[in-house]
TIZAGU-912283 format. One line per 2 residues: number of its first residue (from 1); for each residue x, y, z of C-alpha. Coordinates in nm, 3 decimals. Layout:
N
NUM	X,Y,Z ~ ...
! end
This chain:
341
1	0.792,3.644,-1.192 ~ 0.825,3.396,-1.468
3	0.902,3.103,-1.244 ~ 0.591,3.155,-1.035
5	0.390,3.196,-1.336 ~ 0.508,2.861,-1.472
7	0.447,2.731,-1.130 ~ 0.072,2.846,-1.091
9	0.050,2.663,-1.430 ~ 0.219,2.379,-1.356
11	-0.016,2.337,-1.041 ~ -0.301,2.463,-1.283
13	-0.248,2.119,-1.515 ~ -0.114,1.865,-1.209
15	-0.528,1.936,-1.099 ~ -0.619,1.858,-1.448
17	-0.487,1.600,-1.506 ~ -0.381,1.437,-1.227
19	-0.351,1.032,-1.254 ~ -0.509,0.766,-1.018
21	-0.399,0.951,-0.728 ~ -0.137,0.872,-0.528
23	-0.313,0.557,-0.317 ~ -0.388,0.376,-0.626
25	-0.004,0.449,-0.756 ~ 0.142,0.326,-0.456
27	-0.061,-0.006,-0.493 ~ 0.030,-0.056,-0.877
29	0.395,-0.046,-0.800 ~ 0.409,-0.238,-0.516
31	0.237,-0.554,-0.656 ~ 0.365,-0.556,-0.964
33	0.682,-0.636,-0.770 ~ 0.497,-1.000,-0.714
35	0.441,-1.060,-1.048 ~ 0.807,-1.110,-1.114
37	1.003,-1.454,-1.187 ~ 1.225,-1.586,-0.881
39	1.536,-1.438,-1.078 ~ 1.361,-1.037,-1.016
41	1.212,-1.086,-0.727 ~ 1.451,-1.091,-0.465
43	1.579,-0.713,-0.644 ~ 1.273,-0.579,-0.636
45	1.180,-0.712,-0.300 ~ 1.473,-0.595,-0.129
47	1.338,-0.237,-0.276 ~ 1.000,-0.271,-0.229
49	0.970,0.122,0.003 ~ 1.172,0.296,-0.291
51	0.924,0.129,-0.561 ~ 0.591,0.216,-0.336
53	0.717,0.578,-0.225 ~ 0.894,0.689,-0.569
55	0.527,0.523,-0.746 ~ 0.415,0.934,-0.762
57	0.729,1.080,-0.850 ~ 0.684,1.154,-1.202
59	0.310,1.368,-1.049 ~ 0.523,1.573,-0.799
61	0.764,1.630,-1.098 ~ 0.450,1.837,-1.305
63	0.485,2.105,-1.040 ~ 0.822,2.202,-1.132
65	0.840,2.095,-1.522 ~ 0.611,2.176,-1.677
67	0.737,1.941,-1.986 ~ 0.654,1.670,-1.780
69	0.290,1.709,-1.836 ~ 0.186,1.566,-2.149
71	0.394,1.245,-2.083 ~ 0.082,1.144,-1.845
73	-0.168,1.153,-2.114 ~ -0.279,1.082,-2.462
75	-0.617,1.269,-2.567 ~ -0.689,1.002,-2.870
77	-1.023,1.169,-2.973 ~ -0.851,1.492,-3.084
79	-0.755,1.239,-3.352 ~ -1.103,1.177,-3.485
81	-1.327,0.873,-3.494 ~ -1.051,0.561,-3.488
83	-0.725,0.753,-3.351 ~ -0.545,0.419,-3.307
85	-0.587,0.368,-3.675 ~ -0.526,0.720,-3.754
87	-0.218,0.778,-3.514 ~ 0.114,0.593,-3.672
89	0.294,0.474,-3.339 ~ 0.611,0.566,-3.471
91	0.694,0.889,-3.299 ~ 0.905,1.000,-3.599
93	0.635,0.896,-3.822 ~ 0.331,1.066,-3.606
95	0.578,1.420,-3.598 ~ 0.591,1.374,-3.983
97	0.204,1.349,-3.976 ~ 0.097,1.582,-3.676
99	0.411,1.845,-3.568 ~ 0.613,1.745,-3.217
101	0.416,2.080,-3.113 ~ 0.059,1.895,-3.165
103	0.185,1.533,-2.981 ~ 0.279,1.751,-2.729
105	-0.034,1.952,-2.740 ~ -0.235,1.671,-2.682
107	-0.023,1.417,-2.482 ~ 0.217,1.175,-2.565
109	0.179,0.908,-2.283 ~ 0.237,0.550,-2.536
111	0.623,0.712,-2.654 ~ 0.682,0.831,-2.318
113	0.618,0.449,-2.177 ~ 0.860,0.342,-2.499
115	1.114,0.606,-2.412 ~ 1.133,0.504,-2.009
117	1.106,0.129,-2.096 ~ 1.438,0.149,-2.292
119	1.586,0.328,-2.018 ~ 1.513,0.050,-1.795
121	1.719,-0.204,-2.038 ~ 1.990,0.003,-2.063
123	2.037,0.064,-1.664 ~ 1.970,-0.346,-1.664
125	2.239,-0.373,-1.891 ~ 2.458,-0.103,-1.698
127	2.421,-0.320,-1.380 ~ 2.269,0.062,-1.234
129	2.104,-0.007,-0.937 ~ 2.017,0.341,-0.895
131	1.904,0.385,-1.255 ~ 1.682,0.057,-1.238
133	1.490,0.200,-0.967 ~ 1.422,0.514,-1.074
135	1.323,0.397,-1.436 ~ 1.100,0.149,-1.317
137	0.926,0.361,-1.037 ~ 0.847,0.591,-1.366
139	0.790,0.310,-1.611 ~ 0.500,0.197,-1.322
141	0.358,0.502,-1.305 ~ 0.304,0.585,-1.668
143	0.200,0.198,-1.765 ~ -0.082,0.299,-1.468
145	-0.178,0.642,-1.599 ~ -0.242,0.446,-1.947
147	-0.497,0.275,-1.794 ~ -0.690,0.523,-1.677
149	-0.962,0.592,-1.919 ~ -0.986,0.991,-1.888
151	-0.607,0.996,-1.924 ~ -0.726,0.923,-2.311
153	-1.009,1.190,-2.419 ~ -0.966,1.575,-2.416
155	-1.324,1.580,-2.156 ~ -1.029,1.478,-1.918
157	-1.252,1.621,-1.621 ~ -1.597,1.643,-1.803
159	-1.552,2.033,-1.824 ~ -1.690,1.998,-2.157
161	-2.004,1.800,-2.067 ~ -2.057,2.009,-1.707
163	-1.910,1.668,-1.495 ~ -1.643,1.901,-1.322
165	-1.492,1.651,-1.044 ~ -1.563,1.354,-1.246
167	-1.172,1.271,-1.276 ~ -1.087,1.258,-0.941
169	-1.407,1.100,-0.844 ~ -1.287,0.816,-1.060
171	-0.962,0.768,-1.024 ~ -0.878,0.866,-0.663
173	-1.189,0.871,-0.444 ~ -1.340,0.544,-0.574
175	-1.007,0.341,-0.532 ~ -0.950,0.506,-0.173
177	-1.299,0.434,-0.080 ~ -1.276,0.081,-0.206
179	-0.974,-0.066,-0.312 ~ -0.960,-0.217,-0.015
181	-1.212,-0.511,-0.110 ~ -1.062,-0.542,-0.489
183	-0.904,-0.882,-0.628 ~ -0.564,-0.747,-0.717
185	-0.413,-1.075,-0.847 ~ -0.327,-1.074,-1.200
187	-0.083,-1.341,-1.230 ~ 0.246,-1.376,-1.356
189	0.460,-1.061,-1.570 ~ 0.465,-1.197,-1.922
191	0.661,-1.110,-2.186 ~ 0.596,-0.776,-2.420
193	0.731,-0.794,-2.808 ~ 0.673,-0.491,-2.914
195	0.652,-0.215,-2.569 ~ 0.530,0.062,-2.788
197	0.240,-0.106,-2.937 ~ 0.123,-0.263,-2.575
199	0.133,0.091,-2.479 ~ -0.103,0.199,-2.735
201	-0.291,-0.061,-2.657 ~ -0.329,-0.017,-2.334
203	-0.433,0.330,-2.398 ~ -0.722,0.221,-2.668
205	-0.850,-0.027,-2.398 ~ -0.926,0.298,-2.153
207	-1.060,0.521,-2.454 ~ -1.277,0.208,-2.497
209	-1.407,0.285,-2.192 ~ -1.401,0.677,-2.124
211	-1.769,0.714,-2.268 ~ -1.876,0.523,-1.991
213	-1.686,0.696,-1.708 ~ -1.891,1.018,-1.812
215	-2.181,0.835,-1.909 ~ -2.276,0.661,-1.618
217	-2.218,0.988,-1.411 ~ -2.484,1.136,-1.556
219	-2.697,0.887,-1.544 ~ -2.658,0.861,-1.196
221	-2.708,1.255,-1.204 ~ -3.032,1.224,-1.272
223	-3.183,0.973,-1.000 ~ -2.933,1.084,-0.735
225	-3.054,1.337,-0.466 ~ -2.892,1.664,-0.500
227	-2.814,1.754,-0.130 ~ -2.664,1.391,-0.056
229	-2.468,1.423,-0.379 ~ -2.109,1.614,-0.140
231	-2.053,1.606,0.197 ~ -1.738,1.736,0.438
233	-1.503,1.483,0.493 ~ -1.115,1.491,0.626
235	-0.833,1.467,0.428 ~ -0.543,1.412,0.652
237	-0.605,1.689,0.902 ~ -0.812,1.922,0.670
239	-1.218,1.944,0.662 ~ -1.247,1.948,0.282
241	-1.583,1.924,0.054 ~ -1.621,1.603,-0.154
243	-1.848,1.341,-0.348 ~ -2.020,1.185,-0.033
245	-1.975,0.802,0.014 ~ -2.320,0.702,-0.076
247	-2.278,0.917,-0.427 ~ -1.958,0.702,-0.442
249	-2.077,0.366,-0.333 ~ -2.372,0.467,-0.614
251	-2.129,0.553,-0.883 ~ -1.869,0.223,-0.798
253	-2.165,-0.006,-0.838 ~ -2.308,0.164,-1.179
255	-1.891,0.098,-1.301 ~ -1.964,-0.272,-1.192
257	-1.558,-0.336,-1.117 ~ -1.428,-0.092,-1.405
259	-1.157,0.062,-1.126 ~ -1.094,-0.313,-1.025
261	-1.029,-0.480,-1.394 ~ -0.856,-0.093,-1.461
263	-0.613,-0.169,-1.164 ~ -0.545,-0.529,-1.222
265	-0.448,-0.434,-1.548 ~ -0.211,-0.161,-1.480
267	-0.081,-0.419,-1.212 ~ 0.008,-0.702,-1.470
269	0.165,-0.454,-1.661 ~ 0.369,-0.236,-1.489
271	0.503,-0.589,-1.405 ~ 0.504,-0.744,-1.773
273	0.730,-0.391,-1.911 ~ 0.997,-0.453,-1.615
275	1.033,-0.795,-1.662 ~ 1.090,-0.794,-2.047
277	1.295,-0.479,-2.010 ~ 1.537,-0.733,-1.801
279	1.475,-1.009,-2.049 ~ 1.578,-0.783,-2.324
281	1.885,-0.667,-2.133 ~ 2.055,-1.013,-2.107
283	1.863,-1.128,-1.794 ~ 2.165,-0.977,-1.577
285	2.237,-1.115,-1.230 ~ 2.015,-0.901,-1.015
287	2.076,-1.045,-0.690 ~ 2.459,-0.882,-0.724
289	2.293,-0.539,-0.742 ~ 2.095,-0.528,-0.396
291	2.279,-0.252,-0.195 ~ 2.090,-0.327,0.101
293	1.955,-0.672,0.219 ~ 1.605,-0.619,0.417
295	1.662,-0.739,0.748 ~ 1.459,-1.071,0.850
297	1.142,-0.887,0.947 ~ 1.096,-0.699,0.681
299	1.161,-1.054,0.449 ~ 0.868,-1.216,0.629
301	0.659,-0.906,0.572 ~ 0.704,-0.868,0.209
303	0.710,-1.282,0.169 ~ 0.330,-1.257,0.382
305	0.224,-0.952,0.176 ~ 0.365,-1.188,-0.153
307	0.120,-1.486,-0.028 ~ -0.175,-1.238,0.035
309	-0.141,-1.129,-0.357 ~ -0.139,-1.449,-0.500
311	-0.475,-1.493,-0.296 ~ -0.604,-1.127,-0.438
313	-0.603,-0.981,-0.102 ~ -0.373,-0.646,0.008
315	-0.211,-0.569,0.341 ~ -0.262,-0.187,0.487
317	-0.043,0.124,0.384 ~ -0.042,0.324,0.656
319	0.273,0.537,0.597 ~ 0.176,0.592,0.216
321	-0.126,0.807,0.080 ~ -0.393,1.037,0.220
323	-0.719,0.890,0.221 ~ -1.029,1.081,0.262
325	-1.250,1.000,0.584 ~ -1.648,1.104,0.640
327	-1.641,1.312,0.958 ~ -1.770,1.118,1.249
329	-2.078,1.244,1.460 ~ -2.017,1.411,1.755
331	-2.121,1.205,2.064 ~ -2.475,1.254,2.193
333	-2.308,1.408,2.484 ~ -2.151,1.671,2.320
335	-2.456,1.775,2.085 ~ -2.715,1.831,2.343
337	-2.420,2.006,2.609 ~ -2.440,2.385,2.684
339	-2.270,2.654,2.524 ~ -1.961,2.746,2.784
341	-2.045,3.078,2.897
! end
């Protein structure tokens, strides 16, 4: 009885606060991987399906831990008017200041990004291959959920301003419905000094923009007509209700390119922490540490899909993510045919 109650709560929070959804994960991690010096790439390549599929492990962990929950956000406001001058970074320091129960409480996504970078250089410095992938398919997924901007404010879903749906609306339909068209190209992984202070600034670039997330819904609230606001579209197989795709298209082009500058940044990121996590390792011999070499098609797919980045553009991932599809009209033919007796 206790287990399923910890489950239904687990699922209760996954819906709350669920990150960019799993499309939008799946992108981050995979072109990060071309971000990386000729001395990464060739690792990273050669595990390119382990990065992309493994890019929504640590969400499909919150349904069975529920300790994994607060490491996906950071609700800054809780911390009054200038949290990132208020909040010492130091986690020892902040516990001194707050109580581990209150980080907790209200999310501790910047130490959780610390904790899993130093992971990474110690499975770099272990020569794990194992461990290197699995730290920096988590690493990539929290450096993304940091720069999400309702990952950073306790109105995580605009429950308290009556914008229920707003977070997935945000940061899974908008990037399924468009990320298509976006310039992902961010350039080259650079360097991080200090990996816990980029994380908390990566977080006070979202809050920055949370207001207008919320903001510019209900502006659009206002003008937008009511009965074209949700329509019933397919998710996989299932007929499901949903923000329509006009409401969306309405909403994108209010955020003028906030999901697009949002992704590119988690992007140059997620690349940026695994490159200085090797760097800070020793720069180990990563070439040693492939267990299996992609055969030659699979090179020329990930060396065309490498090309297409540095020219912003994305190929198709049709064996990762569920995207959600307007239902087609029936054919003329079927709407005006008889009822079979």
């Amino acid at each position: 009885m206790k287990f399923f109650v910890r489950f239904l709560l687990g699922c209760f929070f996954v819906c709350l606060f669920a990150s960019w959804g799993f499309y939008a994960h799946y992108r981050v991690n995979r072109l990060a991987i071309f971000t990386l010096p000729k001395a990464m790439s060739g690792f990273y390549q050669a595990n390119i399906k382990y990065l992309t599929e493994h890019a929504i492990s640590a969400d499909r962990r919150r349904y069975v831990d529920s300790a994994e929950i607060p490491r996906h956000f950071f609700d800054a406001d809780r911390y009054g008017k200038n949290p990132f001058h208020t909040v010492p970074q130091k986690w020892t320091d902040a516990v001194l200041k707050y109580t581990a129960d209150t980080l907790h409480k209200y999310g501790t996504l910047p130490w959780t990004i610390q904790y899993n970078y130093y992971q990474l250089v110690d499975a770099f410095k272990n020569h794990d291959t194992s461990a290197i992938r699995h730290y920096s398919a988590y690493l990539g997924h929290y450096v993304a959920d940091a720069c999400v901007p309702l990952h950073t404010t306790q109105n995580h879903d605009g429950q308290l301003t009556h914008q229920d749906g707003v977070h997935a609306l945000w940061e899974s339909r908008l990037p399924e419905q468009f990320g298509n068209t976006y310039n992902y190209y961010a350039g080259k992984a650079r360097y991080i000094e200090n990996p816990l202070w980029q994380a908390f600034i990566l977080c006070r670039g979202s809050f920055k923009s949370a207001d207008s997330v919320l903001r510019l819904q209900r502006q659009l609230d206002k003008t937008f007509p009511a009965d074209k606001k949700y329509e019933t579209i397919l998710r996989g197989k299932r007929k499901i209700k949903d923000y329509s795709a006009a409401y969306c298209r309405a909403y994108h082009t209010l955020l003028k390119g906030m999901v697009e500058r949002r992704l590119r940044v988690a992007v140059l990121n997620t690349g940026s922490y695994w490159y200085s996590a090797w760097v800070d390792a020793g720069q180990p011999s990563l070439n040693k540490l492939i267990d299996t070499i992609p055969d030659l098609a699979e090179q020329q797919k990930t060396a065309h899909e490498a090309a297409l980045y540095k020219m912003g553009k994305i190929v198709p991932l049709p064996n990762f993510g569920v995207v959600n599809k307007p239902l087609l009209p029936l054919p003329l033919s079927s709407r005006t045919a008889k009822p079979a007796p």
